[in-house]
N, C-alpha and C positions, 0 to 999 in steps of 0.2 A: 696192640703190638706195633702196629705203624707208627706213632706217638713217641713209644718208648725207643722202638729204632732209630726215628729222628733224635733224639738226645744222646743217645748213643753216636752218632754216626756224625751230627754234630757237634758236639763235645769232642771227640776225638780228631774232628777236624777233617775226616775220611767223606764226607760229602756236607756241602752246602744247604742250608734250609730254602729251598727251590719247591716250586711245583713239580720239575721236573725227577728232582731227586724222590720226593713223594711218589712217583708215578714209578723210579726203579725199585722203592724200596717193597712199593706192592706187589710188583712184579718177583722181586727175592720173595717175599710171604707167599705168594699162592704156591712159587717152585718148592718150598720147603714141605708144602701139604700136599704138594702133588706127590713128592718123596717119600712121605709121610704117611700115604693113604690107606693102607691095611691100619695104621694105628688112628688115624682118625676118622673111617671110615663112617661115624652115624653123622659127622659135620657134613660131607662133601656126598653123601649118597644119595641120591636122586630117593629111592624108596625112603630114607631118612622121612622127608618131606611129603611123599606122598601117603604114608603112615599117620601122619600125626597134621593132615593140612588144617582142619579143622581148630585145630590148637595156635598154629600158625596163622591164621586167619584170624584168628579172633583176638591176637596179640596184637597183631601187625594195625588189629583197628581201632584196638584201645590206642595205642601207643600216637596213630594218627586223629583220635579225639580229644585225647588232653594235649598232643603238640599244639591243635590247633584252635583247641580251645585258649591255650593260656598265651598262646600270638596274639589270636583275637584280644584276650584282657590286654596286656601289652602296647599294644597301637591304641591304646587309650592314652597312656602317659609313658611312652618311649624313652626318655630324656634321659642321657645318662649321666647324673647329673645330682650331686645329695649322697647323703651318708658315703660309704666308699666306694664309691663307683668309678672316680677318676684313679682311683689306685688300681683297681683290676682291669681298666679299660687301657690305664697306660702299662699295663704289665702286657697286656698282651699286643699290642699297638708296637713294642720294644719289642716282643719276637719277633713277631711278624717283618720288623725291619732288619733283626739277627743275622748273620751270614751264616755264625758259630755260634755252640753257646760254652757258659754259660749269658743268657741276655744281661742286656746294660741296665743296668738301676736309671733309670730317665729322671727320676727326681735328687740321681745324688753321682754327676760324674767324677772321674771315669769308673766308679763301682760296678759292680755286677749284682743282678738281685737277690738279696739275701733273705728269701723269701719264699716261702712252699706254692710254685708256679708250673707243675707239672700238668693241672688242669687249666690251667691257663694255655698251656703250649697245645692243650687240644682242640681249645677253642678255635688259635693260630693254625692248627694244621688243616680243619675242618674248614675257617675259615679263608685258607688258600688251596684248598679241593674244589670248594664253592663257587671260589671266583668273584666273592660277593665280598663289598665293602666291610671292615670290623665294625663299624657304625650299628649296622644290619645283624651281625652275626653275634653280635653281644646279645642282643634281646631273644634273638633265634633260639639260641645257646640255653638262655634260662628255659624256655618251652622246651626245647627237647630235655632235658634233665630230668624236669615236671613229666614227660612221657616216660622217659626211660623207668622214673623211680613207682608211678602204677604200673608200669609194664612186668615191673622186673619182681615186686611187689605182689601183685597178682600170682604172678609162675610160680614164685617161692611156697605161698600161700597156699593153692593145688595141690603144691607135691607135699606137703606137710602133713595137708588134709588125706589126701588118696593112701595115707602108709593107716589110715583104720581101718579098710574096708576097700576091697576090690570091687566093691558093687554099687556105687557112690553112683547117681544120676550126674550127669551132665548140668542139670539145672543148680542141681545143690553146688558144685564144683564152682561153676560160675557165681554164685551168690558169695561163697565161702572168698574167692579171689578177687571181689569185687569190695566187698567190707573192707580187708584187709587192706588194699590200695585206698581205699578212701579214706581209711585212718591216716595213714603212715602220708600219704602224698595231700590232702585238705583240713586234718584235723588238728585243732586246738587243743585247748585243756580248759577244766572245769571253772579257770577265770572268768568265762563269759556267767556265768553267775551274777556277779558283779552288774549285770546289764539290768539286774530285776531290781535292782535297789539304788538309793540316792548314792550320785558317784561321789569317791573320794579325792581327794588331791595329788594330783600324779607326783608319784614317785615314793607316794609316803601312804601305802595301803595300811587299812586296817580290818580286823575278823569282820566276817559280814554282819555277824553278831551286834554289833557297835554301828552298824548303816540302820536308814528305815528302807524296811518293803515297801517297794512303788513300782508294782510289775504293771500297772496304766500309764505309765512314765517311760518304758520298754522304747529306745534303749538306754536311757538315763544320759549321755551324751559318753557313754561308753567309749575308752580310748584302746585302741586295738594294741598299740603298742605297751601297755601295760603290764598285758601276759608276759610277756619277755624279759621285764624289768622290776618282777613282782618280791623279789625276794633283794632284800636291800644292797645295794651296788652290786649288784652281780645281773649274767645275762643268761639265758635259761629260753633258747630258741629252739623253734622247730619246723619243718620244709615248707609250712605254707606262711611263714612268716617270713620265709628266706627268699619267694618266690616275688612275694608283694612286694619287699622294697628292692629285691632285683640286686644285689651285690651279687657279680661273680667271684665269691670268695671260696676258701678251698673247701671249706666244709661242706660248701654247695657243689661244686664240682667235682666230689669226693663219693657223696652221694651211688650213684650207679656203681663203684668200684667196693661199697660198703657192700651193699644191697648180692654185686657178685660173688665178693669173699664167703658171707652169710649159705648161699645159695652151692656154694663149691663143698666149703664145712658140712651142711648138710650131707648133700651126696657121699660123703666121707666116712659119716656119722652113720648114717644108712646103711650102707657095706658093712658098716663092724669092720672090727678091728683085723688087721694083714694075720693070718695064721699061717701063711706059706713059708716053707723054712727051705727050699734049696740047695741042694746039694750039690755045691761047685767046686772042681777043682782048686783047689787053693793055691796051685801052682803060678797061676798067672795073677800080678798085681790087680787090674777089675774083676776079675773072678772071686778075688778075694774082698773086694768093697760090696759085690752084689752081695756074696754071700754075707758078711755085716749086714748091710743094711735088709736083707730079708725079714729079717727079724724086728722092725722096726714094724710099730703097730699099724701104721699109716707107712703106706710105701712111698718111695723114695722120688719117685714122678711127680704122685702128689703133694710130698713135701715141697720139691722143687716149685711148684705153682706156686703154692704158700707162699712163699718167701718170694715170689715176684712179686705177687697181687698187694702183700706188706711191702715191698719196694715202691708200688706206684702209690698205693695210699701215704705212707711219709710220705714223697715227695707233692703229693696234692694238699694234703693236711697233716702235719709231722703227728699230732695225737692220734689218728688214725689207725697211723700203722701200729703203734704201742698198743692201743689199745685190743685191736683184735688178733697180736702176738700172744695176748694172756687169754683171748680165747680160744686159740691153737693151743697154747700151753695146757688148757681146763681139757679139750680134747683127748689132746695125748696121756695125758694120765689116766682119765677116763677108761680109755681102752687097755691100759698097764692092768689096770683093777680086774678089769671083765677080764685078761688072760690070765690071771692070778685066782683068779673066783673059786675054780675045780681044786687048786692047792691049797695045802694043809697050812694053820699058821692064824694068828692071831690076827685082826682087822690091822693092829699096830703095825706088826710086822709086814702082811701086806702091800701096808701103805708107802709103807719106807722103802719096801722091795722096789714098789709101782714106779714111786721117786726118781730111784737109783736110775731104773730100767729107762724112765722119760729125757734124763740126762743128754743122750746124745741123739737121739733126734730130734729134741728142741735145740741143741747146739747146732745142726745141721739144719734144721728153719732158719736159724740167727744169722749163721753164718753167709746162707744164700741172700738174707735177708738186706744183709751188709753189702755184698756185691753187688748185689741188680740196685741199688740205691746209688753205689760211687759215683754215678755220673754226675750226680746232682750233689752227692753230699759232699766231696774232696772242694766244694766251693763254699759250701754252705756253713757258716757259721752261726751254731746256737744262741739266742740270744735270753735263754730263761739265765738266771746268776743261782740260782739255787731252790732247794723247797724249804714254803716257810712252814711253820707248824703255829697251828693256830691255838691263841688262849696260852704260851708257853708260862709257864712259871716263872716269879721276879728273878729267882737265882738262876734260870739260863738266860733271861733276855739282858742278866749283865754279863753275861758270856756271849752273846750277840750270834755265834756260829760255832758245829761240829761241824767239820765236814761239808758236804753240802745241804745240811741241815740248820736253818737258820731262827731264830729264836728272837723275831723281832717287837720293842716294846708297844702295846697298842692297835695289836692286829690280833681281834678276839670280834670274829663276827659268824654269829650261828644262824640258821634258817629256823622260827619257831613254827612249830610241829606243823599249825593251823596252815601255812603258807606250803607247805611241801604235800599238802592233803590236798593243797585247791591245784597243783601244779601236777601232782603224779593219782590222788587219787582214784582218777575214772580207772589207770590201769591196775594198782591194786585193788579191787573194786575184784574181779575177776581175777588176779592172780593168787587173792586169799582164796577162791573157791574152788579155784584148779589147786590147790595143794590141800586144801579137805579132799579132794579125790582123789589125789594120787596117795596120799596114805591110807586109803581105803581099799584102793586097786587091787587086781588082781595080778590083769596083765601091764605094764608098763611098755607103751610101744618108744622108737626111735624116734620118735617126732616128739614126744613126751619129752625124754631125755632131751633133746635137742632146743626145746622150748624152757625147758626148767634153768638150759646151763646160759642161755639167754637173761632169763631174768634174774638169775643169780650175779651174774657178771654185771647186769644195768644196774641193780640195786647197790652192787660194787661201787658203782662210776659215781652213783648220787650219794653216796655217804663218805667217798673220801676227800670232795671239798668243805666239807663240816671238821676236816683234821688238819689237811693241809691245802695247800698253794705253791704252784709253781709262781717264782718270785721276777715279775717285769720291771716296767718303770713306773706304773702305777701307783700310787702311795695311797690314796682311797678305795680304788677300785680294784686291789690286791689279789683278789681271789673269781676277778668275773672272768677272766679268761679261763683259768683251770673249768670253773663253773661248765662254761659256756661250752667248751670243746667237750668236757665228757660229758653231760646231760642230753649235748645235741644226740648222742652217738645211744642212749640209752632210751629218748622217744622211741627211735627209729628201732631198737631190741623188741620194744615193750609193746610197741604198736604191733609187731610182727605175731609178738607173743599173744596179746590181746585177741587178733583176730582169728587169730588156735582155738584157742581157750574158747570164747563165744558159740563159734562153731562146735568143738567136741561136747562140750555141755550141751548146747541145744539140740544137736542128734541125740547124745548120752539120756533125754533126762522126759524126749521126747517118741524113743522105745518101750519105757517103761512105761507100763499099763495101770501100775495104780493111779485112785486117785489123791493120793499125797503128790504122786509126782505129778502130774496133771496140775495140780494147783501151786506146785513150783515153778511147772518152766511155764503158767501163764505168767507168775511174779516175776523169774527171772528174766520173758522176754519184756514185759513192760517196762522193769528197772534197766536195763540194754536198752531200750528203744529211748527214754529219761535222756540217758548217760550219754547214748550215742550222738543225742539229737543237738544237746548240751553243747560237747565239743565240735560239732559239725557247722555251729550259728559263727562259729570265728570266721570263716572266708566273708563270712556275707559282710561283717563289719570293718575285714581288713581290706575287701576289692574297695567297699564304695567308699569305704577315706580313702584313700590314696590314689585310687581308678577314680571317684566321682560317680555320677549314673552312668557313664559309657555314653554320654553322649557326643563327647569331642571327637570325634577320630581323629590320629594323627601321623599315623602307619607307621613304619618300625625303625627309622632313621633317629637310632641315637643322640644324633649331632645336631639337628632340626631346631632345635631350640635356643641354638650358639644365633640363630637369624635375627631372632625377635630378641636375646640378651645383650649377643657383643656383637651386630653385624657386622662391623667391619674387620673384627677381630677374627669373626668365622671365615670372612673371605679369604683373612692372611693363615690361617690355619688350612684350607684349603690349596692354597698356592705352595705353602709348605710340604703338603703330602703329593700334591701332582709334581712340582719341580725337585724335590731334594730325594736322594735316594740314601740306600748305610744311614748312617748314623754322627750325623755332623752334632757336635756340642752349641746347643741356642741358650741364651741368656731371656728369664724374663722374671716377673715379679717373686721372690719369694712370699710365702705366707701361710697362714692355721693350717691343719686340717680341718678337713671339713665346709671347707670354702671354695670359693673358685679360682683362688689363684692355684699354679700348676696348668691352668687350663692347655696350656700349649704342647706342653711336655704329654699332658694324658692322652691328648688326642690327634696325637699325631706318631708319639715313640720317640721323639727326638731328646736324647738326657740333655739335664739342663743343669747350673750350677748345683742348685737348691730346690726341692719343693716343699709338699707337706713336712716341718720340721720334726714334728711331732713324732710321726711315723717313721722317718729315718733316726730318731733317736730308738726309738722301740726295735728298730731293724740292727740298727748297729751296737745298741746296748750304752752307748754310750752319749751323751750329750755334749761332748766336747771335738765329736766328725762334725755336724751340723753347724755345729753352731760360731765360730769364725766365719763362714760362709753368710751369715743374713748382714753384716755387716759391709763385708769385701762388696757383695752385692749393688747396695745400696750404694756405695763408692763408685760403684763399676757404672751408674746412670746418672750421677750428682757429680762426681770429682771434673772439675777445671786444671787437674794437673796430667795431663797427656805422657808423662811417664807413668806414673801410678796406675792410669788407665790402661795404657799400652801392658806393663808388668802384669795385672790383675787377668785381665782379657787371655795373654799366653801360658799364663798359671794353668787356668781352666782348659783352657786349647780352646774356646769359645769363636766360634764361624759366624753366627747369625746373632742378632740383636732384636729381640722383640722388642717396638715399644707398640702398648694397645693400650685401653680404658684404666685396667685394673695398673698399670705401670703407673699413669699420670696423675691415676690417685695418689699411688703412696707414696712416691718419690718427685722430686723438684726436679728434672732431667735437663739433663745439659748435653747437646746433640750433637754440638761442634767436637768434640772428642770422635765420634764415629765416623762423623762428616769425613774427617782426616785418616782415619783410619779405613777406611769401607766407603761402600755407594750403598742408595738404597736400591733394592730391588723389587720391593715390593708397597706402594702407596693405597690405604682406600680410606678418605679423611682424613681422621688423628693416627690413623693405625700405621706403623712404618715397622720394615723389616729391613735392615742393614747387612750387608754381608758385608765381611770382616778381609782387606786385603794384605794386613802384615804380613 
């Protein structure tokens, strides 16, 4: 709520991104629940806590052993530095210097980020509660996420369990919330397989079928990052892979707000469906809205959340929120059926009743859905161009597009079967077994339901990039972002679902007295124990690549390693963040992603002409913002004509003049142009920082 307030209160320009203003807007929060306290009275009630401390204790101590376990991993290899990290470092390095928002695109002025930064802005806000450097609070950031997501993991877990039986021990409870976190927060997939056999050539797997057995060979030079990249150009990741290489990206940051939504839906689901119908005066205009929306199966508070909790997941990860709108949507029908159930009428017709009836309370999720997003989204512009359809046939792909339906030649690439067995099988593995039971069943409890519309929906998310593609700028790799953003979201279902399932079976299979079943659930805990042990060998091989033994320490200072690559360059990036405040326009190298030029702009917030071009094409959609700018650039360090330069320089509105290591590579620089226009202010060897006095 404080997060979402600041972007609110920011954006509208009504208070500044301060500490100070953080400190009133907490002060507004508490008044409002102090307001508020008969209706939230199990948050703020002392007995609340004194009820349930036990529960609370044992959260609060998970949550402080994987924080501080994964610090610990962390200050093994801090660096922020590799894959995207200078993009999420300088997204949030850009808030942090914000006044207002929306923040400045640091790698492409004077733009604003076009870019789903909403967990970003919490890093920002956490990180100016703290007091403590973004350097620090980046790596912080990934360890707390890692705690939140067993923490939150765990609770969900319990309460899914305890809807079988009021007479569940404490011990079981505990075991049952502990599996399930250890899946969803360290667990792999069935590619570490792969470890028992002669490795194959990255990027280009084949059936294991086709490897030799060489489990004396254990781990065969096993590449961690494989898992992720196992199904041909596409990317297929999951939290402990997201944790290792440490990108603060949204999917990451998105995390806890999934795991909340998850955990709210339940409760929802629990209740069964609103049967209160209210008799209110009709005379007065909200007496007449209550009474509508009574009748809404899910009441109208709860919808309200809804549609927040979808408001802050777009703005963290825009697939996010889509995604678990059409789990709300699977909800709401849901419970149309169950109030339909007692009435007369054919399945058909029910169904269509159900439909009719879902209408306006999924309009009324939409709706809310749309407002608590404006603050972000009246900036934000989409950059997908359309959905592609894969495999289209030669007579549309020489129609090339309907609509937003697009029918491109040569985009026909499927996942064979073998590859989506070693990636998802461990969870159907257990989810074929839970639906032999549940067509068996008697009773169907809530948590049943709840876990079936889970997997219905993940197995949803994994079969419709085998159809389509949201269309970027990819030309190869066409379909690994769709990929990537729904599979992530269907782990984290399937894990949840899995650790159901393991549990209900193994109580279910370990009541029964014969001995058939007796010689199943020895089988089925051996084949669990197999499965689980399987996916569980991936941290070990994803810490020590990437961590090494843990023998370096190097404590949690992101930036640490600017000493020993660019010193002199980290010193001027220093002088940068202690002397300059807002947000002055700096000039320094363009170049790749995935490299180190940018380095200025990410770690400090300061936008810059140009940075990674790549990604500002991906951002902007278009390749022709970017790209006049790597030339202008290159003119702006090299040109001998002090009008072109002076022109170029004011175009930009450009203040400061980096020149450092990565400058005097690429460019031939010519200094007498600044000389004349600016002083330096800042000297440490080759490294020069100009301020600009036109």
């Amino acid at each position: 709520m404080l997060s979402y307030l600041t972007l609110v209160t920011g954006t509208a320009h009504i208070l500044p991104f301060t500490f100070n203003s953080l400190l009133l807007l907490l002060a507004f929060i508490s008044i409002v629940f102090f307001i508020f306290k008969n209706s939230l009275t199990p948050i703020i009630m002392l007995s609340f806590y004194t009820s349930n401390w036990k529960w609370i204790l044992i959260e609060e101590a998970l949550f402080l052993i994987v924080l501080t376990f994964w610090t610990y991993i962390r200050s093994f290899a801090p660096d922020i530095n590799g894959l995207e990290k200078f993009m999420d470092f300088g997204f949030v390095n850009s808030i942090l210097r914000s006044t207002y928002f929306p923040p400045k695109d640091m790698w492409l002025s004077p733009f604003a980020i076009n870019y789903y930064y909403f967990g970003h802005l919490i890093t920002a806000v956490l990180t100016k509660l703290s007091l403590l450097q973004s350097s620090y609070t980046y790596n912080l950031m990934i360890a707390t996420i890692a705690g939140l997501t067993f923490v939150q993991s765990f609770s969900l877990a319990i309460n899914l369990y305890s809807t079988i039986s009021k007479k569940i021990s404490l011990l079981r409870l505990l075991c049952v919330g502990l599996l399930t976190a250890i899946i969803i927060t360290f667990a792999g997939n069935l590619h570490t397989l792969y470890a028992f056999f002669k490795p194959y050539q990255n990027e280009h797997p084949v059936p294991l079928w086709e490897l030799a057995f060489a489990p004396s060979s254990f781990p065969n030079n096993y590449w961690y990052p494989n898992a992720t990249r196992y199904i041909y150009n596409t990317i297929h990741e999951f939290p402990i892979y997201s944790w290792t290489v440490s990108d603060l990206h949204g999917h990451v940051t998105d995390i806890p707000f999934v795991l909340l939504t998850l955990t709210f839906l339940f409760t929802i689901l629990a209740k069964g469906p609103n049967k209160t119908i209210r008799g209110h005066d009709k005379k007065y205009f909200f007496q007449r809205i209550y009474s509508f929306t009574d009748r809404f199966p899910i009441k109208l508070p709860d919808l309200i959340i809804c549609s927040l909790l979808l408001a802050v997941m777009y703005m963290t990860n825009a697939w996010d929120g889509l995604i678990y709108l059409l789990l709300i949507i699977f909800i709401i029908i849901y419970f149309e059926l169950i109030l339909l159930k007692t009435k007369k009428g054919s399945l058909t017709k029910k169904s269509a009743l159900a439909l009719k009836k879902a209408v306006f309370p999924i309009l009324i999720t939409v709706g809310g859905f749309v407002i608590f997003s404006l603050p972000f989204s009246i900036f934000f512009k989409p950059f997908v161009s359309g959905i592609g359809v894969l495999c289209a046939p030669a007579i549309l792909t020489n129609i090339r597009h309907i609509g937003p339906l697009l029918f491109e030649p040569d985009h026909c690439q499927k996942s064979p079967w073998w590859q989506l067995i070693i990636l998802y099988g461990f969870f159907y593995f257990f989810i074929s077994i839970f639906l032999v039971f549940l067509s068996r069943a008697k009773k169907i409890l809530p948590s049943d339901i709840f876990v079936s519309i889970l997997i219905g929906l993940s197995t949803l998310l994994i079969i419709i990039p085998e159809f389509i593609y949201a269309k970027d700028i990819y030309p190869a790799h066409f379909r690994a972002n769709t990929m990537f953003k729904l599979v992530f979201q269907s782990f984290i279902m399937l894990s949840i679902a899995t650790g159901y399932i393991i549990s209900r079976m193994s109580l279910l299979l370990k009541l029964k007295q014969t001995i058939t079943s007796k010689i199943i659930y020895i089988l089925f805990f051996v084949i669990t124990l197999m499965l689980v042990t399987l996916v569980l060998i991936f941290p070990y091989f994803s810490i020590t690549s990437y961590y090494g033994t843990l023998q370096s320490y190097k404590g949690l200072d992101g930036t640490a390693y600017l000493k020993t690559k660019y010193n002199s360059d980290y010193q001027g990036i220093l002088w940068l963040n202690k002397n300059i405040s807002g947000q002055a326009v700096i000039l320094e190298a363009q170049g790749d992603s995935y490299t180190d030029y940018a380095r200025i702009s990410s770690n400090t917030g300061l936008p810059t002409v140009l940075g990674w071009t790549v990604h500002e094409w991906l951002w902007r959609g278009t390749y022709d913002i970017p790209a006049p700018r790597i030339d202008e650039i290159k003119q702006m360090y090299e040109s001998s004509d002090a009008t072109k330069l002076k022109g170029l320089l004011k175009k930009y509105r450009v203040e400061y003049v980096f020149i450092g290591e990565l400058e005097r590579q690429k460019y031939t620089i010519n200094e007498n142009g600044f000389t004349t226009l600016g002083k330096v202010v800042f000297q440490k060897d080759k490294t020069k920082i100009y301020k600009l006095t036109h």
